[in-house]
N, C-alpha and C positions, 0 to 999 in steps of 0.2 A: 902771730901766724907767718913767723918771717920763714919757714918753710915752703911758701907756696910764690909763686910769679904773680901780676897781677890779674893774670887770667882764671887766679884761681885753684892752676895746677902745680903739683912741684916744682920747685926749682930749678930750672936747666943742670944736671950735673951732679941732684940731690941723691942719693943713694940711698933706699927705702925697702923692707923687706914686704909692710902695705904699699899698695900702686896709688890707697885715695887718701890714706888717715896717716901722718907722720908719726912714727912712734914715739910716748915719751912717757918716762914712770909717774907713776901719782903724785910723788912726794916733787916733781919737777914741774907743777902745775900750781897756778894758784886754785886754792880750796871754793868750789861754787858756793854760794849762800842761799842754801833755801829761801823757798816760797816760803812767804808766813811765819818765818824760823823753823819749818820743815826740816829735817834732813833723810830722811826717807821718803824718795818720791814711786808711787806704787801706780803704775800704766798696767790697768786689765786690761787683756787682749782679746777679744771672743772672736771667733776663723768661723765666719759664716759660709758653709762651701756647697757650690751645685756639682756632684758627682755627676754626670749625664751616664742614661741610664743602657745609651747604646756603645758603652766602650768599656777599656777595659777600668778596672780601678782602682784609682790613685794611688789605694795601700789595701790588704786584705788582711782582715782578722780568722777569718779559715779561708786554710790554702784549699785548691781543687783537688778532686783524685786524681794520683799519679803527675799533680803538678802541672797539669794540663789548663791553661787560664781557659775561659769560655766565655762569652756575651751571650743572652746578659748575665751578671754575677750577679743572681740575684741575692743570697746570703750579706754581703760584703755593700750591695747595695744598702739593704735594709739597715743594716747595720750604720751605714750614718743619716738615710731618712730617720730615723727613729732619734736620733739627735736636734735634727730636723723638727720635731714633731715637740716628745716629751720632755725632751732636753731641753731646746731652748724654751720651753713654757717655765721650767726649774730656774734657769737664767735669769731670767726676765723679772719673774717675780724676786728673788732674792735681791736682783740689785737695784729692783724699786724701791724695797722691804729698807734697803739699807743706805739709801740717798746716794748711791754711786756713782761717777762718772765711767762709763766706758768708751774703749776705741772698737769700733766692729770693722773687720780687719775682713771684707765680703767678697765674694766671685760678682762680678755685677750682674751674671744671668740669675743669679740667689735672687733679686727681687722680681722677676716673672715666674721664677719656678717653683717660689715659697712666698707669693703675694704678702700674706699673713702676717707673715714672720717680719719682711721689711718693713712694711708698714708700724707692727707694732714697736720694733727700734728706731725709727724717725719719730714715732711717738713718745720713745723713751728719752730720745734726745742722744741718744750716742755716737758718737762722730764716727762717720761712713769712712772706711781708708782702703785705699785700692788694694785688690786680693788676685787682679787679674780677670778674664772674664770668667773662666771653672778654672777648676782643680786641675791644669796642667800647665807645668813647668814651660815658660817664657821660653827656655831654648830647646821647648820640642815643637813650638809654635811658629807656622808661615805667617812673617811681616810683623815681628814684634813691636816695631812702632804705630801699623794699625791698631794691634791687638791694646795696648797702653792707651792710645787715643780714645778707641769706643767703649776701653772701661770706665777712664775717666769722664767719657762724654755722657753714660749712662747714668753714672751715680749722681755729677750734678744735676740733669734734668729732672732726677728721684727726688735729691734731696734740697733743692734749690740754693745749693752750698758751695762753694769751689769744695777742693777735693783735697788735701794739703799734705797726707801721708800714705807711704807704700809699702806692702807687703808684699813680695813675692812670693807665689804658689808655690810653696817646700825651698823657700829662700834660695831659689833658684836664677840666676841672672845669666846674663850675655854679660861680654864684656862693653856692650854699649847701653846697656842699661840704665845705669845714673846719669848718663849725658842725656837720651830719652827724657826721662821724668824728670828732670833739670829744665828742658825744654819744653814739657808742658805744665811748670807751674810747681812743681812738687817740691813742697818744702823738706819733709823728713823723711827719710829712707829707714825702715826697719832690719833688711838683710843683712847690715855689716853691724852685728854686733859683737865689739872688740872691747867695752870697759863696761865700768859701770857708773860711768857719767856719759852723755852725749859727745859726739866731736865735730867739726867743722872738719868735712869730706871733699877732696876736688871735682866739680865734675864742670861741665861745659853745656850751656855758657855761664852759669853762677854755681855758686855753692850750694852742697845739700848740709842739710845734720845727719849726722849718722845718730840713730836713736835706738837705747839699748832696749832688744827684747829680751830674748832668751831661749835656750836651748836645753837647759837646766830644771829652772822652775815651766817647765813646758808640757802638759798633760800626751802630747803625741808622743814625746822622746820618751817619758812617762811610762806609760801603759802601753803602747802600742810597738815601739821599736824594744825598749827596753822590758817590758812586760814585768814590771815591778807590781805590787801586793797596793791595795787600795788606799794605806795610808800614807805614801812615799811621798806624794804633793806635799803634805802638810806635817812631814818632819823634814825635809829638804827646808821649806819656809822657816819653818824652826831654828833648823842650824846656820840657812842663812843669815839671820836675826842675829843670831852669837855672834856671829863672827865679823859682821857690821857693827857689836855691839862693845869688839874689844878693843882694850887701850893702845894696841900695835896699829890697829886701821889709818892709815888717810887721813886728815880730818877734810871737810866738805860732805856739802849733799849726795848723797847716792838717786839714782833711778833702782828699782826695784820694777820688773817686767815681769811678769806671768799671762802665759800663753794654753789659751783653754780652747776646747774644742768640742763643743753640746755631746758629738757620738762617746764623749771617752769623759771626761769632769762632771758627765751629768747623767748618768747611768746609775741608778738606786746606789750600788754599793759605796760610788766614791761622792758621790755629792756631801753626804754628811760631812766629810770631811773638808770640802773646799765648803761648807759654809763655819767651820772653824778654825781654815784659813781665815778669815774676813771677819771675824770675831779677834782673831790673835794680834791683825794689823790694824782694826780700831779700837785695840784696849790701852794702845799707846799713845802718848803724847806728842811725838817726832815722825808721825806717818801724815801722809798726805795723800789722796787719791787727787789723779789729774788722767784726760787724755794728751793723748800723743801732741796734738796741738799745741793742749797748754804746756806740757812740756818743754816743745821749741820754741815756743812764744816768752818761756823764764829762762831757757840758757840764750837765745839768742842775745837778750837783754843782757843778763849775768855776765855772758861772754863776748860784750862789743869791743871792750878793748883788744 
């Protein structure tokens, strides 16, 4: 990490097209060593999100007439209550069904405004990771460091847990962002995803992980921006599988992120298909499911020297 000063940050002088993660090819890294003999490490990601129902929102699956937005939307509303509801119940069960680990990636008003639902993922056991408090981008929010504070202060009181990783609402930041969540505790940042292993990111006063999610295997970019056909999840997973699978690859563990969302991966037509996502990646021998935690908790180790 002789890139970095001992504060962490680059180098006085170091010249970097990223401002936090130093660039450098795969083949100029030593190879990580899975968990277990692992070398597919697979972080579910479930976006627990409170839309509030007085504003406008987040993303619309039907536009307004004549493109005129209105509160409340109610259409666009429902549309991720209903993820809220049927959806995560489809969740929930399959990945009891299938001894899973998840990260739930939550708005922290999600536990007052779907009781239910938090409760039954503290019950499931799956690590709460900060998501903001709703569904709106960090740099549309007055006093981002409040806003960070009473998320994090929320979820530990929920889940009597420190809080150890961050999502931003549409991986959205400020440029003071990671020094924030650096400052109150935050061990992995999911925003900056640049490989498909983790990196050691500068921020101030210690270091983050930058932990790979994805924008790819991601059910929003998916269905909603890209508005691809119901089985694109689970031939993208396919093809990514090949192509980790060939003899030109990297040698080293990979991370494997998939990024779901109850309104959009769990709507009758696509769920059959993300439940053979999950059949395709435990028919293997080199797949590993972890959360985000455990994650940073095997490369920090991996990657001490």
């Amino acid at each position: 990490m002789d890139e970095f000063s001992s504060s962490g940050r680059p180098a006085t002088g170091a010249l970097q097209a990223n401002p936090r993660i130093p660039y450098r090819l795969p083949h100029d890294r030593r190879p990580l060593s899975g968990p277990e003999g692992k070398r597919l490490i697979v972080n579910l990601v479930v976006n627990i999100e409170h839309w509030p129902f007085d504003r406008e929102m987040p993303r619309k699956l039907l536009t307004p007439p004549h493109g005129r937005d209105q509160v409340p939307d109610v259409p666009n509303f429902c549309w991720a209550d209903y993820g809220m509801r049927a959806g995560m119940a489809r969740l929930l069960a399959l990945f009891k069904e299938h001894a899973l680990p998840v990260s739930a990636s939550i708005n922290a008003t999600a536990i007052d405004t779907y009781p239910d639902c938090a409760e039954a993922i503290r019950e499931a056991g799956w690590e709460f990771v900060g998501h903001g408090m709703h569904q709106t981008s960090l740099s549309a929010e007055t006093g981002e460091e409040g806003v960070i504070r009473e998320t994090l202060q929320r979820l530990r009181a929920f889940t009597g847990q420190p809080v150890r990783g961050w999502l931003s609402p549409g991986l959205r930041e400020t440029e003071a962002t990671p020094d924030i969540l650096a400052a109150e505790g935050i061990d992995y940042l999911c925003d900056w995803s640049v490989d498909d292993v983790p990196h050691w990111m500068s921020a101030d006063p210690r270091q983050l992980i930058a932990m790979p999610y994805t924008l790819e295997l991601n059910d929003s970019v998916v269905f909603a921006v890209e508005k691809h056909s119901s089985a694109e999840m689970l031939q993208r997973l396919q093809a990514t599988l090949e192509c980790f699978d060939a003899p030109t690859e990297p040698a080293g563990a990979k991370v494997v992120g998939i990024g779901l969302h109850p309104h959009l991966i769990s709507v009758p037509h696509r769920f059959p298909y993300l439940v053979r996502m999950i059949e395709t990646l435990q028919a293997r021998n080199d797949v590993i499911f972890m959360t985000g935690s455990q994650i940073a908790d095997w490369f920090a180790k991996e990657d001490a020297a």
